[in-house]
C-alpha positions as CSV (number, residue, x, y, z in Angstrom):
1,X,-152.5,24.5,-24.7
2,X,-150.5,25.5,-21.9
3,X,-151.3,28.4,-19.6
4,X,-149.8,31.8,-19.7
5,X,-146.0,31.5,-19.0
6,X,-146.1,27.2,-17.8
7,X,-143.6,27.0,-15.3
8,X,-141.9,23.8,-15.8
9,X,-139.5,23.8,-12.5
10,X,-123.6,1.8,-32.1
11,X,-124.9,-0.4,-35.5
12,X,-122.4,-0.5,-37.8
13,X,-120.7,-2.4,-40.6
14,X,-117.8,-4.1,-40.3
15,X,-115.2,-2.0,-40.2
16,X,-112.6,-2.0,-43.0
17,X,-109.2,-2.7,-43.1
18,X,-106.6,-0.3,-41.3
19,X,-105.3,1.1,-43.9
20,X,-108.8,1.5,-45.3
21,X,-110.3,3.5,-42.5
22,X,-107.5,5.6,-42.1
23,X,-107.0,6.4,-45.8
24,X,-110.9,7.2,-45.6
25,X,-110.9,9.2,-42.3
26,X,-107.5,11.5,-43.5
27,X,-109.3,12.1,-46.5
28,X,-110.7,14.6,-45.3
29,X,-107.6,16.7,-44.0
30,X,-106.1,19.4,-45.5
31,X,-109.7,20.5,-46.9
32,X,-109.6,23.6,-44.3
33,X,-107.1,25.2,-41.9
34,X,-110.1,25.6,-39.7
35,X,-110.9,21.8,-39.2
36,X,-109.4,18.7,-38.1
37,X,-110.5,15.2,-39.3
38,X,-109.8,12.5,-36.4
39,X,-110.3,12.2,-33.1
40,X,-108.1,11.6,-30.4
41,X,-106.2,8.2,-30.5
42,X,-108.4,7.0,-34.0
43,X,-104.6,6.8,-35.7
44,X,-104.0,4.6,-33.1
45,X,-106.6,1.8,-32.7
46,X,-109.4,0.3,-35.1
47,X,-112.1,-1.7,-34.2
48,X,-111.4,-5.7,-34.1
49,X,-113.7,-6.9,-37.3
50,X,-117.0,-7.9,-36.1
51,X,-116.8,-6.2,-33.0
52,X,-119.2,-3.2,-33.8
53,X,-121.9,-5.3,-35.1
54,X,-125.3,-3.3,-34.4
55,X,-126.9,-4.2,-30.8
56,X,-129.7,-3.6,-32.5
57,X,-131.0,-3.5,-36.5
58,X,-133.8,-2.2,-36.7
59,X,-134.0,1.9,-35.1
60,X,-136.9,3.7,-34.3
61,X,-136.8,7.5,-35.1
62,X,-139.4,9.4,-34.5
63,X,-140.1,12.9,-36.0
64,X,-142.2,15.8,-36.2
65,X,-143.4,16.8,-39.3
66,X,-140.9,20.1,-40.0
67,X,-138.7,20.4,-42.9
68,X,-135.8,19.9,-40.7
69,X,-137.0,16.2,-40.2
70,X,-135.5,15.5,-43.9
71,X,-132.6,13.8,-42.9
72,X,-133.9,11.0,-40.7
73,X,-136.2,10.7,-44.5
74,X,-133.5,10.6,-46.4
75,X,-131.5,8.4,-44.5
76,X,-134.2,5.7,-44.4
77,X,-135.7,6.2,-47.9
78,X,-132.3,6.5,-49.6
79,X,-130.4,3.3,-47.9
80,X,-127.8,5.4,-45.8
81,X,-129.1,3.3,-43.2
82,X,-128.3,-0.1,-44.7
83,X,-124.7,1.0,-45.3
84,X,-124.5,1.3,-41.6
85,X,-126.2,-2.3,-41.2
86,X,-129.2,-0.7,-39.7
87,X,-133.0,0.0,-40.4
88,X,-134.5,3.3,-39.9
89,X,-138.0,3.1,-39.3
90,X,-139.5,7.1,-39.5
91,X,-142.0,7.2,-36.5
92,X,-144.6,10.3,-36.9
93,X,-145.2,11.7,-33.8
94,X,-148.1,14.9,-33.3
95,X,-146.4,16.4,-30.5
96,X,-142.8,17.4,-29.0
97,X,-144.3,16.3,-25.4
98,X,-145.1,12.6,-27.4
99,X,-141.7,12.4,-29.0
100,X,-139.9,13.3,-25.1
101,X,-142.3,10.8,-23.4
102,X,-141.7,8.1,-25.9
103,X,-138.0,8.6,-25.9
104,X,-137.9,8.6,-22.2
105,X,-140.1,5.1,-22.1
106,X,-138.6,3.2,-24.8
107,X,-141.0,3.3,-28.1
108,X,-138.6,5.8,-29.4
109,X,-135.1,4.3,-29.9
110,X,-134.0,8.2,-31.0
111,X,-135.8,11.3,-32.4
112,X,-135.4,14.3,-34.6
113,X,-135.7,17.0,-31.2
114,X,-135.6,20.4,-30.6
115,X,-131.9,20.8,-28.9
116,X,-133.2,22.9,-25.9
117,X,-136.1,20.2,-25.0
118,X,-133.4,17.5,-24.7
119,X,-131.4,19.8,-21.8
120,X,-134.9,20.4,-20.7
121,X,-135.6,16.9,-19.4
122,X,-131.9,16.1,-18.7
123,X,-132.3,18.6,-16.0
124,X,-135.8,17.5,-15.1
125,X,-137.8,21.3,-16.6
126,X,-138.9,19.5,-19.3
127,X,-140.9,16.3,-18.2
128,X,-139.6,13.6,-16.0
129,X,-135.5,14.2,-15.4
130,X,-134.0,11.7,-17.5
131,X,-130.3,11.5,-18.6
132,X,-130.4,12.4,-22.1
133,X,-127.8,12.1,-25.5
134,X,-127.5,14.2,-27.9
135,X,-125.9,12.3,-31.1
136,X,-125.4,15.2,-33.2
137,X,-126.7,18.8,-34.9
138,X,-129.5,18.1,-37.9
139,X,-129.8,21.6,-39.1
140,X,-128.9,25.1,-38.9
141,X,-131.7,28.1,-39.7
142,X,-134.7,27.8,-41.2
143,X,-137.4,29.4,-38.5
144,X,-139.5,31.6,-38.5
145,X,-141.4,34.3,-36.5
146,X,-145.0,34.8,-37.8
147,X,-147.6,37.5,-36.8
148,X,-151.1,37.6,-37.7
149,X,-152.8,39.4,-40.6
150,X,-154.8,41.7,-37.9
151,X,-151.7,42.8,-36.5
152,X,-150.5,44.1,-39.8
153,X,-153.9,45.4,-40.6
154,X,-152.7,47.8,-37.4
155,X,-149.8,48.9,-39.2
156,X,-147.5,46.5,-37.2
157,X,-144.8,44.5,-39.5
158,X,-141.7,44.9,-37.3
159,X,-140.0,44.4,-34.2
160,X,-140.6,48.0,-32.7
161,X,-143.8,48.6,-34.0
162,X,-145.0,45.1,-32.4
163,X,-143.5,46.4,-29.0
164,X,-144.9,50.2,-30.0
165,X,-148.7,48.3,-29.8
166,X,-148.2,46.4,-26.7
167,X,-147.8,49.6,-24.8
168,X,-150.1,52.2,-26.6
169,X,-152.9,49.3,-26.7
170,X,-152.8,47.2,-24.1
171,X,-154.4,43.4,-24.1
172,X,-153.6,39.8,-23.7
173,X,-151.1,39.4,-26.7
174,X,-151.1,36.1,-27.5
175,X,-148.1,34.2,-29.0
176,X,-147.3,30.8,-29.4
177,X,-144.3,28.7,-29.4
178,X,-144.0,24.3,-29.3
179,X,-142.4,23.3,-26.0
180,X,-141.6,25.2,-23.0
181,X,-138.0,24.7,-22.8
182,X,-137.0,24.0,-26.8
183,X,-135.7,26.2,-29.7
184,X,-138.7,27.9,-30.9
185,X,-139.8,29.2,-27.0
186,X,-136.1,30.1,-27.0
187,X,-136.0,32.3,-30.4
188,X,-139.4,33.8,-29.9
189,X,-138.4,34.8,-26.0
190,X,-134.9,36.3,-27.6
191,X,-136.7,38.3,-30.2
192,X,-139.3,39.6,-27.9
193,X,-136.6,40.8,-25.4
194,X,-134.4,42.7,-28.7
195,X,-137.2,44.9,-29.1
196,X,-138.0,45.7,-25.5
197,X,-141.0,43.1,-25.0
198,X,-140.7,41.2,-22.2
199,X,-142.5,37.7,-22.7
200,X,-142.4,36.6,-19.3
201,X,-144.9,39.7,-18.2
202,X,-145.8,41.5,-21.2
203,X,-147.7,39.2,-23.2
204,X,-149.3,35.7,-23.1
205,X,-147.0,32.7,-24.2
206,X,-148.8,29.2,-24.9
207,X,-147.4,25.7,-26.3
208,X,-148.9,24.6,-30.1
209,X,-147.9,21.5,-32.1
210,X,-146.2,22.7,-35.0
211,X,-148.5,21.7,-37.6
212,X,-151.5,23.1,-36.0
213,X,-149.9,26.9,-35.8
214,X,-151.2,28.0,-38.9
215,X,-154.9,26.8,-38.0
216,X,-154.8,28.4,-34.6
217,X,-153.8,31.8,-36.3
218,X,-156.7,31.6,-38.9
219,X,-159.4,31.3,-36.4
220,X,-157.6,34.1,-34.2
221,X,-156.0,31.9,-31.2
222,X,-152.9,34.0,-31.4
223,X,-151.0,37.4,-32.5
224,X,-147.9,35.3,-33.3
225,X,-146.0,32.5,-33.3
226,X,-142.5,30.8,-33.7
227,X,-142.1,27.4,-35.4
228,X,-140.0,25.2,-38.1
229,X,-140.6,25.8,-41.7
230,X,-142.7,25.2,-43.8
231,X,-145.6,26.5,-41.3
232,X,-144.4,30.3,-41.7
233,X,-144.4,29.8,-45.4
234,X,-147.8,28.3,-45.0
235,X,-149.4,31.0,-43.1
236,X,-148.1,33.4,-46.2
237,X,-149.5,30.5,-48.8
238,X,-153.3,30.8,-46.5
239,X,-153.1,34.3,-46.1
240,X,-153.6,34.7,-42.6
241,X,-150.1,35.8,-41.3
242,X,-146.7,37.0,-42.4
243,X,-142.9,36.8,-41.5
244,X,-141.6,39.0,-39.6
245,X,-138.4,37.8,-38.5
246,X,-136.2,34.5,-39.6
247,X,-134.6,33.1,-37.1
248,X,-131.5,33.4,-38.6
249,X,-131.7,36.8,-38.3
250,X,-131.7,36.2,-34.5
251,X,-128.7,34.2,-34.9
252,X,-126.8,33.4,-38.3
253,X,-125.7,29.5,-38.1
254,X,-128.0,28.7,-34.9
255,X,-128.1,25.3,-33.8
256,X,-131.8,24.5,-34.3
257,X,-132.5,20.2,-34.2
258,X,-130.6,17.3,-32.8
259,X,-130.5,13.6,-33.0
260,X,-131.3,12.6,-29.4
261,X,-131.8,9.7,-27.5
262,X,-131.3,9.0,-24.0
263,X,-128.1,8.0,-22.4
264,X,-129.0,4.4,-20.9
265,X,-130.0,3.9,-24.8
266,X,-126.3,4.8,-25.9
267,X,-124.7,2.9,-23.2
268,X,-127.2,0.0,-24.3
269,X,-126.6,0.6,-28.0
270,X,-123.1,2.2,-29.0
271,X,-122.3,0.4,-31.7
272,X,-126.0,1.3,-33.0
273,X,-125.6,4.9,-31.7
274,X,-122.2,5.0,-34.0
275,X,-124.3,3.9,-36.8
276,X,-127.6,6.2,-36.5
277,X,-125.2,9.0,-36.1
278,X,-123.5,8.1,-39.8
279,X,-126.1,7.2,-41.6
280,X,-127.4,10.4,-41.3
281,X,-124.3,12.7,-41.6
282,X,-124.6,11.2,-45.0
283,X,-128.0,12.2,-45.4
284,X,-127.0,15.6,-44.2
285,X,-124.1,15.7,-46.5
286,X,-126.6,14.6,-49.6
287,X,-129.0,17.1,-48.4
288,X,-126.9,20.0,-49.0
289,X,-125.9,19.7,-52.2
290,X,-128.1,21.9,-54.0
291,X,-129.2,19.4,-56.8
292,X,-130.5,17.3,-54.5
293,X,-132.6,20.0,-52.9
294,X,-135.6,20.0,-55.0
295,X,-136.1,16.3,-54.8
296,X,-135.6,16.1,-51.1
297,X,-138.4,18.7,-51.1
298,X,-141.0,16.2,-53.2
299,X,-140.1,13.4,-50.9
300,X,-140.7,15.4,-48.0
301,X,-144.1,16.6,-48.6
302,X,-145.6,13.4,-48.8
303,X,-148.4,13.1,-46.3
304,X,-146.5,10.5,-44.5
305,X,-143.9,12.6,-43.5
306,X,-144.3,16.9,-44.1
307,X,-147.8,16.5,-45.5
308,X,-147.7,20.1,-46.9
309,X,-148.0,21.4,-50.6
310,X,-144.4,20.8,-52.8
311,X,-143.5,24.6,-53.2
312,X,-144.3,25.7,-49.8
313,X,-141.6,23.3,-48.7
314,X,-139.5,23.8,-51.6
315,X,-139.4,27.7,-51.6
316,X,-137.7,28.4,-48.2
317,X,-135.7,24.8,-48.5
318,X,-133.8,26.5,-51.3
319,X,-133.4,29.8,-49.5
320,X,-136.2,31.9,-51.7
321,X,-137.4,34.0,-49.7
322,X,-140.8,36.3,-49.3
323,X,-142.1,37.4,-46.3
324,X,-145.7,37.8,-47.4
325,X,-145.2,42.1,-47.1
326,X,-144.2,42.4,-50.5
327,X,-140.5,41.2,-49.8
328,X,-138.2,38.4,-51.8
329,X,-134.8,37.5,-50.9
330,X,-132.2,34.6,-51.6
331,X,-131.0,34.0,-48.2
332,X,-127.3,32.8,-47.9
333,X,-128.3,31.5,-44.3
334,X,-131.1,29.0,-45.3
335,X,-131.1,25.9,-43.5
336,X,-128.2,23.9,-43.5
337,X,-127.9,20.3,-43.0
338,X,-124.4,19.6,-43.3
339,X,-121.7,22.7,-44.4
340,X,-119.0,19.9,-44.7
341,X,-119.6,18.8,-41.4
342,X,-120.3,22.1,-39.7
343,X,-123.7,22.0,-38.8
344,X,-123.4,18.6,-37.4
345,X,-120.4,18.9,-34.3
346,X,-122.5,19.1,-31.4
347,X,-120.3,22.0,-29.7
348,X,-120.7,21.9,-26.3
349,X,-121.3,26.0,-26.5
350,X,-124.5,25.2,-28.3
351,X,-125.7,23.0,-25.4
352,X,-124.8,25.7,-22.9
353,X,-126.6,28.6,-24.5
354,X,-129.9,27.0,-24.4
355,X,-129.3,26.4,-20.3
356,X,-128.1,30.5,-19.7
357,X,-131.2,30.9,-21.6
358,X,-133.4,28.5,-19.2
359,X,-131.9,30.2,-16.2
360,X,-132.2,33.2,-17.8
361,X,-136.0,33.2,-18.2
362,X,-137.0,31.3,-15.0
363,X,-137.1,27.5,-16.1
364,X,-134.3,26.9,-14.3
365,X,-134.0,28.8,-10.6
366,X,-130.2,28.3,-9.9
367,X,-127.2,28.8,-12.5
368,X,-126.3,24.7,-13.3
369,X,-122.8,23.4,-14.0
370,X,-122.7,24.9,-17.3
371,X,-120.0,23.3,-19.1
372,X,-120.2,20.1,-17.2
373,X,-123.9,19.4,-18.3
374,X,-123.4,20.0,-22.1
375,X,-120.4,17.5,-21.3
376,X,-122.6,14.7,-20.3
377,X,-125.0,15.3,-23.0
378,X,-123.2,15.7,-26.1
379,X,-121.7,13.0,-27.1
380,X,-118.7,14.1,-29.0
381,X,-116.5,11.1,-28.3
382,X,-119.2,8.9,-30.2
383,X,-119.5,12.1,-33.1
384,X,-116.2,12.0,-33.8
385,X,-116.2,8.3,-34.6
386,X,-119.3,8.3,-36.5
387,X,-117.6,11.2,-38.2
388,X,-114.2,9.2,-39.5
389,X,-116.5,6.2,-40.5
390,X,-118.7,8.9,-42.7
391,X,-115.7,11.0,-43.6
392,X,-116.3,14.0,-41.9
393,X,-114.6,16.5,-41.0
394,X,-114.7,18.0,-37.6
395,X,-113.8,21.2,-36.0
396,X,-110.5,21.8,-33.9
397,X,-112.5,23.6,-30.9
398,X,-115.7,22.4,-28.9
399,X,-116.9,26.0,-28.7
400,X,-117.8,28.2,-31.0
401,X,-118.9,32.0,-30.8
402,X,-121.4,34.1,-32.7
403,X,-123.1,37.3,-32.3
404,X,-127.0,37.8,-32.0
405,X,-129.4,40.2,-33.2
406,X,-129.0,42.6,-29.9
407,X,-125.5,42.7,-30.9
408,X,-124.0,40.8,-27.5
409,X,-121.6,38.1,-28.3
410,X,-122.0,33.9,-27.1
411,X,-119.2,32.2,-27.0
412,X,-119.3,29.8,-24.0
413,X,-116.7,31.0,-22.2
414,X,-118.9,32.6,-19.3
415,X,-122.4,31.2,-19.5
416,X,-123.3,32.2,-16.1
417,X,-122.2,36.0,-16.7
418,X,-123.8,35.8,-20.1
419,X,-127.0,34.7,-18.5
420,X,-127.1,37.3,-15.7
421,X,-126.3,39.8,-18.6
422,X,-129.6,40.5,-19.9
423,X,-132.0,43.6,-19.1
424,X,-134.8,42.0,-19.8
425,X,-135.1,38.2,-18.3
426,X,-137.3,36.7,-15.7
């Protein structure tokens, strides 16, 4: 475990006829006002037959065992892959500091990843600085803040009355999160801050694998944590912690995991990036339909992939909520996979808001080129192709905007102001 506050300074098939692919990729126009299916100049070109074979067949994809993981799964168990002229091979990985290290060195060809780890190292705060990719968006929602059963015994199940205890009582308040620079540090660090708690200096912050959260909390390692489901549902299931706050409640519609890979790999591998990139927007799309749910949740929990009980995965996967106080809710803002293609676009505002958030807390000591970073990384050129071949739709804007729990409003236009913004920050 890391010390208090670590300071870390394209495969494809061959391509159908013209008129084919275009009747395929316009298929999807006219579905919304709000999206737009082709990207520039696809009306105008196709690829010559043969072309786009895969550089590579066979693709290594590593994951951590999180519910989220489900579409690299699905896409390998179902045979979205083979459609693609690819092989998925799932890689289980125990940590998010193996699945960076392997990327970076090559035993990885791409990963399941928490977005803000892949900035991380593409800016050298996260490991080794290493150009990095991002493919595409795998989910939306579906985290969770959990705080231990002592901490309710003191009569603390919110936000205020957690920050209420700090000061009337205070002690080394322990909470973890699973990499220094990723979504969860992120989420937990934002809801900390809401409700006047500043985690750089008012409590302890320290780095657990996911799957070993729920362990830690039983034998009283920690007040709280932030993770991927279905370890919050888990920690209800043992009994030795509750939820406290979703983190869709932090942000409706957050970006949470990404396909990644590094960028020599894509300039290596395009045709093979393409590929990987469809093959799971199907698996995305196939996810979110809500017959399919239940299913997806059986697969999942096999011990070679989730290795958790069926209906803790299956619970939160189809959005019924409990929050282990006495609570149940359905929530409309489960995790989403696909959302006909919204959850997927990797919007360049996404990428920026985890960098105002590294400078923000310390991680990074000077504001970077915002928008010229989340350029490099994102790959939305190679999206949008992947995108026509899958027949999906995607949005008309890189940037979206959205408004967090302390009411201030992201939308990418001034990440540097944003990030100086905050009260409470390193």
């Amino acid at each position: 475990m890391d010390s208090k506050r670590t300071s870390i300074n394209t495969s494809l098939p061959a391509v159908p006829e013209r008129r084919d692919f275009l009747k395929g990729a316009l298929s999807v126009m006219g579905s919304t006002t709000l999206l737009a299916a082709l990207p520039a100049g696809i009306a105008t070109s196709a690829w010559a037959a043969g072309s786009d074979k895969p550089e590579k067949t066979e693709v290594r994809v590593g994951f951590i065992p999180l519910t989220d993981c489900a579409s690299v799964i699905v896409a390998s168990k179902m045979g979205f892959d083979k459609k693609y002229g690819i092989t998925i091979v799932p890689s289980k990985e125990a940590s998010w500091a193996a699945v960076r290290d392997k990327m970076v060195n090559g035993e990885l060809d791409a990963a399941h990843v928490l977005y803000g780890l892949m900035y991380g190292v593409h800016l050298g705060i996260g490991g080794p600085k290493k150009d990095m990719a991002v493919l595409m968006t795998l989910n939306q929602n579906g985290q969770g803040i959990t705080l231990s059963n002592q901490l309710k015994a003191k009569g603390v199940t919110t936000g205020p009355a957690l920050a209420k205890l700090i000061k009337a009582e205070p002690r080394e308040y322990t909470f973890a999160q699973t990499f220094p620079t990723g979504t969860h540090a992120m989420w937990l660090y934002y809801w900390l801050a809401a409700h006047g708690v500043n985690p750089m200096s008012d409590v302890k912050t320290i780095v657990v694998p996911p799957p070993q959260m729920v362990a830690n909390m039983r034998v009283d390692n920690m007040d709280g944590y932030c993770v991927g489901e279905p370890w919050n549902a888990r920690a209800i299931a043992d009994n030795v912690g509750f939820t406290v706050a979703t983190t869709q409640q932090i942000w409706a519609g957050h970006p949470e995991k990404v396909l990644g890979t590094t960028g020599d790999w894509v300039k290596q591998n395009p045709n093979t990036a393409r590929a990987l990139t469809a093959a799971l927007l199907e698996a995305s799309r196939y996810i979110d339909d809500v017959k399919n749910r239940a299913s997806v949740a059986k697969l999942i929990s096999d011990k070679a992939y989730v290795n958790a009980p069926e209906p803790v995965i299956e619970g939160r996967f189809l959005g019924a909520y409990e929050d282990g106080l006495g609570k149940k809710w359905q929530d409309p803002n489960l995790m989403k996979f696909f959302d006909e293609g919204k959850v997927n676009f990797p919007y360049l505002s996404d990428g920026m808001w985890f960098l105002t958030q590294h400078k923000r807390w310390g991680l990074l000591k000077t504001d970077p080129d915002y928008l010229g970073v989340a350029k490099q990384v994102n790959q939305i050129a190679l999206y949008k192709e992947a995108a026509a071949l899958a027949k999906v739709a995607v949005p008309r804007s890189d940037l979206r905007s959205a408004k967090l729990i302390d009411g201030v409003v992201w939308d990418g236009k001034d990440p540097k102001g944003y990030a100086a913004s905050f009260k409470i920050r390193a």
